[in-house]
matplotlib code that plots the C-alpha trace (Angstrom):
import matplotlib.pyplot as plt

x = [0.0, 1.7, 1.0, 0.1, 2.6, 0.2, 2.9, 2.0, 5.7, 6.3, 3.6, 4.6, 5.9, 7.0, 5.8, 6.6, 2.6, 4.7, 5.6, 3.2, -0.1, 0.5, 0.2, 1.0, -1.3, 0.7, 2.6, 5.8, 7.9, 11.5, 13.5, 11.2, 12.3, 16.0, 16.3, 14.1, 16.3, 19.3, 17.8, 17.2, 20.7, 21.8, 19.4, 20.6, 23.7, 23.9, 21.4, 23.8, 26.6, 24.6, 22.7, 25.8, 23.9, 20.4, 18.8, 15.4, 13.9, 10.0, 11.3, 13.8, 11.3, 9.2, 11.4, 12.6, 9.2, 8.0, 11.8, 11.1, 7.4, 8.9, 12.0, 9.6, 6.7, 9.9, 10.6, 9.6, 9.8, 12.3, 13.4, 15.6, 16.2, 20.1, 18.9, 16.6, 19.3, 22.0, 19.5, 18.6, 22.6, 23.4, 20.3, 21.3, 25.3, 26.0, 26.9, 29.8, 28.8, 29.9, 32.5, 30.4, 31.5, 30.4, 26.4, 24.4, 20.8, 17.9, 16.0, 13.3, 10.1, 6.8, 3.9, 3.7, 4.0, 1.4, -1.9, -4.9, -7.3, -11.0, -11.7, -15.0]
y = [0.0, 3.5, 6.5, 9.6, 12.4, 15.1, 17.9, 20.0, 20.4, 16.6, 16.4, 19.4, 18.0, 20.0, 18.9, 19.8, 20.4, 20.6, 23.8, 26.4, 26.4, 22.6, 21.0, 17.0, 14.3, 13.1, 15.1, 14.4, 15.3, 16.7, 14.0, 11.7, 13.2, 13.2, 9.8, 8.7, 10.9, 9.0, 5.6, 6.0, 7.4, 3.9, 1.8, 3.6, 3.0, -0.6, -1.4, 0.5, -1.8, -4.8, -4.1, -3.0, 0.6, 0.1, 2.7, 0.8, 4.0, 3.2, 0.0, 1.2, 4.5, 2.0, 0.0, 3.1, 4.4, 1.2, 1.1, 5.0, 4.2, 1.0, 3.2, 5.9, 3.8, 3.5, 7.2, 9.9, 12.4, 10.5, 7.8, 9.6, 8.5, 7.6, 5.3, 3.2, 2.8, 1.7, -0.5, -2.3, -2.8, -4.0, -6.4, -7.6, -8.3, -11.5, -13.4, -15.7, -19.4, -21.0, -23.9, -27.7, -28.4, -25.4, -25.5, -24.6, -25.8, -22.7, -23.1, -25.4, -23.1, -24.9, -24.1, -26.3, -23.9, -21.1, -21.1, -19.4, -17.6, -15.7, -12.9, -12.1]
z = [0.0, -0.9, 1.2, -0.3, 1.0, 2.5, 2.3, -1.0, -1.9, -2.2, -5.0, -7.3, -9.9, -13.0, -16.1, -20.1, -21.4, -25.1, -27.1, -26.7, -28.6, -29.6, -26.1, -26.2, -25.4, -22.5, -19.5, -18.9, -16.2, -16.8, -15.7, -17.6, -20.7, -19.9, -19.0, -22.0, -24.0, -22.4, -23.0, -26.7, -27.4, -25.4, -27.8, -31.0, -30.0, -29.5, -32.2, -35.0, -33.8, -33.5, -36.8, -38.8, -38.7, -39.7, -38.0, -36.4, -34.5, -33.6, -31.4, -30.0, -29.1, -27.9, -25.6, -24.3, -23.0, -21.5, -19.6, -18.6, -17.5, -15.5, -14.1, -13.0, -11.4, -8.1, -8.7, -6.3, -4.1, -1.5, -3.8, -6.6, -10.2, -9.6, -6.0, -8.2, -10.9, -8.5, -6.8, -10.0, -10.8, -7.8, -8.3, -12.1, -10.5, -10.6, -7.3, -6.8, -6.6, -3.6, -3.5, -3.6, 0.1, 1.3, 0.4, 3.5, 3.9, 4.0, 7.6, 6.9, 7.3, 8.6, 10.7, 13.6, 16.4, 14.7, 16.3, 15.0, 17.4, 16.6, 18.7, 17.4]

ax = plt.figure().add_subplot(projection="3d")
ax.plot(x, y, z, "-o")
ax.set_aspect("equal")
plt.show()
């Protein structure tokens, strides 16, 4: 469940409405647009080297909004864009497998000793 902030400054956000007179269809926020920005140039990138530069640009627009929209659903007013990056790095790292003899067993879990009790 996610808490609403009831402090006024935590839920201004500034958002880009689109050039004047020709106002866009969706609002984005400014560091939506930078880190969308960021991820295309990533994706054109790659995709030029891995498609000997065939430029494919409505995928990669696409991948890059649905990653922005996922990044930004843990984005907010206490949580900033570079905490939610580091935390999904540190989450993608790869962790050293232990040796064979030194495998320890997870703590069996079961529920003998949990009792159930009405108070109605």
């Amino acid at each position: 469940m996610r808490l609403e902030s009831d402090d006024d400054l935590y839920r201004v956000r500034i958002k880009f409405l689109g050039p004047p007179g020709w106002t866009l269809p969706v609002h984005f926020t400014y560091p939506q647009i930078g880190v969308f920005a960021l991820i295309v140039a990533i994706l054109e990138a790659t995709g030029s080297v891995i498609f000997d530069g065939k430029w494919f640009v409505g995928p990669f627009i696409a991948l890059a909004l649905g990653a922005t929209w996922l990044l930004f659903r843990f984005v907010d007013a206490d949580v900033p864009v570079r905490h939610v990056v580091k935390a999904a790095a540190a989450d993608c790292q790869r962790l050293t497998p232990a040796a064979a003899g030194d495998e320890t067993r997870l703590p069996r879990l079961t529920a003998s000793n949990i009792t159930i009790t009405s108070k109605i």
